[in-house]
DOPAGU-512142 format. One record per atom (N, C-alpha, C): residue in one letter; atom name; x, y, z. Coordinates in pm, whole numbers, m for minus. Each point is the difference from the previous one (the first is absolute). Layout:
BEGIN
SITE  code  site    east   north      up
SITE     A    CA       X       Y       Z
...
% end
This chain:
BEGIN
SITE  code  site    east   north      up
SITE     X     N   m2406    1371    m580
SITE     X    CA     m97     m98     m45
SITE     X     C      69    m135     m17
SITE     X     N     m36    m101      69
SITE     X    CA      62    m154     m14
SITE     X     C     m54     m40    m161
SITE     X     N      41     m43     m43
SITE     X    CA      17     m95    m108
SITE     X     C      26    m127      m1
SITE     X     N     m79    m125    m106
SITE     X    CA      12     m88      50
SITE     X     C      62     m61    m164
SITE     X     N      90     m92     m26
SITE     X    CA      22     m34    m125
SITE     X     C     m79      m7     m70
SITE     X     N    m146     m40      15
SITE     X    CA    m106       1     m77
SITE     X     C     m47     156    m105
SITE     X     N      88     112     103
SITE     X    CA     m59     139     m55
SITE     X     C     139      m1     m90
SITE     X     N      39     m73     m50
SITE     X    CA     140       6     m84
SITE     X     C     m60     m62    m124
SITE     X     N       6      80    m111
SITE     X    CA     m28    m149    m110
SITE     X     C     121     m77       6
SITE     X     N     m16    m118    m100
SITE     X    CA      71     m79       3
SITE     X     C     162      19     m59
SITE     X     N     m45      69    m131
SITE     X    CA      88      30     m79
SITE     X     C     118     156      57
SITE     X     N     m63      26     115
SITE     X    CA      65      82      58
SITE     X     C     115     m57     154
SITE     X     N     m34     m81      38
SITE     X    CA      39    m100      44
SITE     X     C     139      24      36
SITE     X     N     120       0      81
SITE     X    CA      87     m25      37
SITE     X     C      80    m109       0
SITE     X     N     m77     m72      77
SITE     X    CA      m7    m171      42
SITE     X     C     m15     m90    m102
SITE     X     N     106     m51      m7
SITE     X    CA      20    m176     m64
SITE     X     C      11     m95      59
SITE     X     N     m79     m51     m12
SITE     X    CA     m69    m123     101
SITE     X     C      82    m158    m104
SITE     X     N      68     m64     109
SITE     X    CA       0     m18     115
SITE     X     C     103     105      55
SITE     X     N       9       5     177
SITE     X    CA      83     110      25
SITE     X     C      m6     m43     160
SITE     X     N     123      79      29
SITE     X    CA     m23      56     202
SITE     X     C     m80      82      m9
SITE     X     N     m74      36      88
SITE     X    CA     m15     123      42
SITE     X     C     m65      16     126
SITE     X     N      40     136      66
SITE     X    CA      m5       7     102
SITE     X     C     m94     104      73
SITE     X     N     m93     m43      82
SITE     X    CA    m136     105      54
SITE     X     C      44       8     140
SITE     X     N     m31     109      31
SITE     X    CA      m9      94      98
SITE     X     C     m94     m48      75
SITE     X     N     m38     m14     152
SITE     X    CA    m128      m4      90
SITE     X     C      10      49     117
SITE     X     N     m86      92      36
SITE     X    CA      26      82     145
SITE     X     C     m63     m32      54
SITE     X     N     m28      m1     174
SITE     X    CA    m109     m25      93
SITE     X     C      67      39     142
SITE     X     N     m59     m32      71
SITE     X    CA      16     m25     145
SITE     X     C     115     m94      17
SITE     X     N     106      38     111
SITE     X    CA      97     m91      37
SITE     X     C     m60     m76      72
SITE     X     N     m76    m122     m23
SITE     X    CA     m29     m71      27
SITE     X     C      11    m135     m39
SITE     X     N     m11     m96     102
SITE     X    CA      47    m157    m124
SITE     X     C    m129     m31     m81
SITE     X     N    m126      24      11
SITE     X    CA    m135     m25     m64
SITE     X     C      52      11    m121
SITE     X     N       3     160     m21
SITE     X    CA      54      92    m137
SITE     X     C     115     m99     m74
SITE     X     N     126     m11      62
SITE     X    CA      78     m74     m68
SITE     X     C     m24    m164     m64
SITE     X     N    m116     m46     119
SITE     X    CA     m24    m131     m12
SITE     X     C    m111     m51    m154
SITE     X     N     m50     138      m6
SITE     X    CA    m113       0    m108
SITE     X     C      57      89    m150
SITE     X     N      46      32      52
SITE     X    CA     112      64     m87
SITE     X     C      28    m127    m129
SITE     X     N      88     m98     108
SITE     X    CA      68     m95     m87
SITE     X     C     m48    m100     m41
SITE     X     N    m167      m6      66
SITE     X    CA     m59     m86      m2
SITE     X     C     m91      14    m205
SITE     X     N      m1     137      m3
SITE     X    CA     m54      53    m133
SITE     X     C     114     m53     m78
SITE     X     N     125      62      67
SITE     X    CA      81     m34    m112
SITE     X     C     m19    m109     m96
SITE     X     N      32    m108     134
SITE     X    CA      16    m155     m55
SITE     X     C    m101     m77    m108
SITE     X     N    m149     126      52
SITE     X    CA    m149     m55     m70
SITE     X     C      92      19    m157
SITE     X     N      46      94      m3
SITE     X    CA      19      61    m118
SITE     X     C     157     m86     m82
SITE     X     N      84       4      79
SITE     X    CA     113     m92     m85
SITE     X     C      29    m101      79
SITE     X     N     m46    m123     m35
SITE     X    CA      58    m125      25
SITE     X     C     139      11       8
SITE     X     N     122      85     m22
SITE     X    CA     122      m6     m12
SITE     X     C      33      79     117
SITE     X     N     m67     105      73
SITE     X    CA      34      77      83
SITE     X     C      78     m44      99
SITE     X     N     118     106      50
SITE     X    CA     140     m76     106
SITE     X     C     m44     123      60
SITE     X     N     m47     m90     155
SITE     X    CA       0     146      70
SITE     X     C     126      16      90
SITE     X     N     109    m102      m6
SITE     X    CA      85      96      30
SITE     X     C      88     114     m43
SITE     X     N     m56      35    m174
SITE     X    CA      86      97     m48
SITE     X     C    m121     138      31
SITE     X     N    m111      18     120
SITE     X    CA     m47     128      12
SITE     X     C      94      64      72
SITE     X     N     m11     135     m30
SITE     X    CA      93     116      79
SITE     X     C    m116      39      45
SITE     X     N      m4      46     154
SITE     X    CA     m74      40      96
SITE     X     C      65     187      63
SITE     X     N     m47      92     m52
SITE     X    CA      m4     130     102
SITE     X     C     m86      61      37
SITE     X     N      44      58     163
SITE     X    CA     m69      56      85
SITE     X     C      m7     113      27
SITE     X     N    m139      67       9
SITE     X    CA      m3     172     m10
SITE     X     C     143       7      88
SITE     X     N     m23     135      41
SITE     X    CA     153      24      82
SITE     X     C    m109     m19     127
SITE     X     N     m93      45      39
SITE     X    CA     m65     m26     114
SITE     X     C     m36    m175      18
SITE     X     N      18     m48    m104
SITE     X    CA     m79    m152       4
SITE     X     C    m135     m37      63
SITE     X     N     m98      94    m102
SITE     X    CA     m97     m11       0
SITE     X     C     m78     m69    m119
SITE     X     N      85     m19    m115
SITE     X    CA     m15      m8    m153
SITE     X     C      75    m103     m42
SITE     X     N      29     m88     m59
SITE     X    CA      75    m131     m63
SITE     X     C     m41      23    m141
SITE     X     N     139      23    m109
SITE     X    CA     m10     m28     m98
SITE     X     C      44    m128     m39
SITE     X     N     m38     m65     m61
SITE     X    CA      75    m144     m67
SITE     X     C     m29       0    m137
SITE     X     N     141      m5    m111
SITE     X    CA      14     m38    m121
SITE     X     C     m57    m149     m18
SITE     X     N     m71       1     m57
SITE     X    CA     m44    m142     m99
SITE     X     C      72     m45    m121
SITE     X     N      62     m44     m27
SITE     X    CA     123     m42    m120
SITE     X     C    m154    m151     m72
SITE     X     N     m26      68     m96
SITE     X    CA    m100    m133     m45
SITE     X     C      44     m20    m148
SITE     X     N     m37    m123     m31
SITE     X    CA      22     m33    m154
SITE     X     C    m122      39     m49
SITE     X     N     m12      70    m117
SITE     X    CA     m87      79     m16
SITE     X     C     m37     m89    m154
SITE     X     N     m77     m53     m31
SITE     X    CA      18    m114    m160
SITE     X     C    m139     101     m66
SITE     X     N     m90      99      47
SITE     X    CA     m79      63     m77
SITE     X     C     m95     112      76
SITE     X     N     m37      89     m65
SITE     X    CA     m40     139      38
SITE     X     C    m170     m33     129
SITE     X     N     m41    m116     m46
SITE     X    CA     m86     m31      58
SITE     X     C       7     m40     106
SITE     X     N     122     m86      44
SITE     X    CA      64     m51     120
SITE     X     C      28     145      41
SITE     X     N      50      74      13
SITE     X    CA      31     128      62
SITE     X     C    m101      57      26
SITE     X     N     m81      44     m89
SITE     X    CA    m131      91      41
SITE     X     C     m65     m96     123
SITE     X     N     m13    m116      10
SITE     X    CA     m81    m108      85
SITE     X     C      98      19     137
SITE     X     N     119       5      m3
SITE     X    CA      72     m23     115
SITE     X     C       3     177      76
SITE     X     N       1     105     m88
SITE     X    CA      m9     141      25
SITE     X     C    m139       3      63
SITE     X     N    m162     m30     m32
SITE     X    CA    m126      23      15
SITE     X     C       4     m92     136
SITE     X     N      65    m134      23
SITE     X    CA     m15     m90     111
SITE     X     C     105      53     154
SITE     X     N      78      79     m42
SITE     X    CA      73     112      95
SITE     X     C     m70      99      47
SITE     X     N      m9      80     m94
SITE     X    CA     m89     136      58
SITE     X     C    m108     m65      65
SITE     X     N     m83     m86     m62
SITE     X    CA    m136     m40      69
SITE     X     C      11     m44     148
SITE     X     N     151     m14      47
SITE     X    CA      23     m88     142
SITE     X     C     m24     113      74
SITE     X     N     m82     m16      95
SITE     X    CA     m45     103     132
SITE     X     C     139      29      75
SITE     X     N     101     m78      13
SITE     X    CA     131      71      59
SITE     X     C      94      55     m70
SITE     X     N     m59      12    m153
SITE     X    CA      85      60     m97
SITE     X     C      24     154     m23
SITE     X     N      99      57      38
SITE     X    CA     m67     180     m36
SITE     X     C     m14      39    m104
SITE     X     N     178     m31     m62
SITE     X    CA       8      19    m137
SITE     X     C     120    m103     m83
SITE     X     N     m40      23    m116
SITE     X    CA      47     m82     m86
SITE     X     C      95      92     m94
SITE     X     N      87     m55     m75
SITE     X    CA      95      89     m98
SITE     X     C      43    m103     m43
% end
């Protein structure tokens, strides 16, 4: 079952904001996927460096994972940048 920070109370919480942190996004090895990918990112942190994404490829390279390294300043910014991922039609999955 995915979970979204929102199904976290607050006070249970992990995260101390401000912070790195870093999301997961799978799709199609494709440049669309990657291009929209980073394109969410950026909606989401004005600070985002996309040259610090790490990019891997199924072993077949059919699949592109790329780490998102984002400044994360509140739980709402995350849930918004997590819901605006999954929602991308070239997105498979998120972590």
């Amino acid at each position: 079952m995915n979970k979204t920070t929102c199904d976290i109370p607050k006070e249970e919480s992990l995260i101390e904001y401000p912070c790195d942190f870093t999301i997961k996004a799978m799709g199609m090895a494709i440049p669309e996927f990657r291009a929209a990918a980073l394109d969410i990112a950026k909606k989401h942190d004005n600070q985002f460096d996309e040259s610090k994404v790490a990019e891997k490829y199924s072993k077949n390279r059919k699949y592109l994972s790329l780490s998102l390294n984002i400044y994360a300043v509140s739980r709402e910014q995350l849930d918004a940048l997590y819901t605006d991922l999954t929602a991308h039609e070239l997105t498979k999955w998120v972590l």
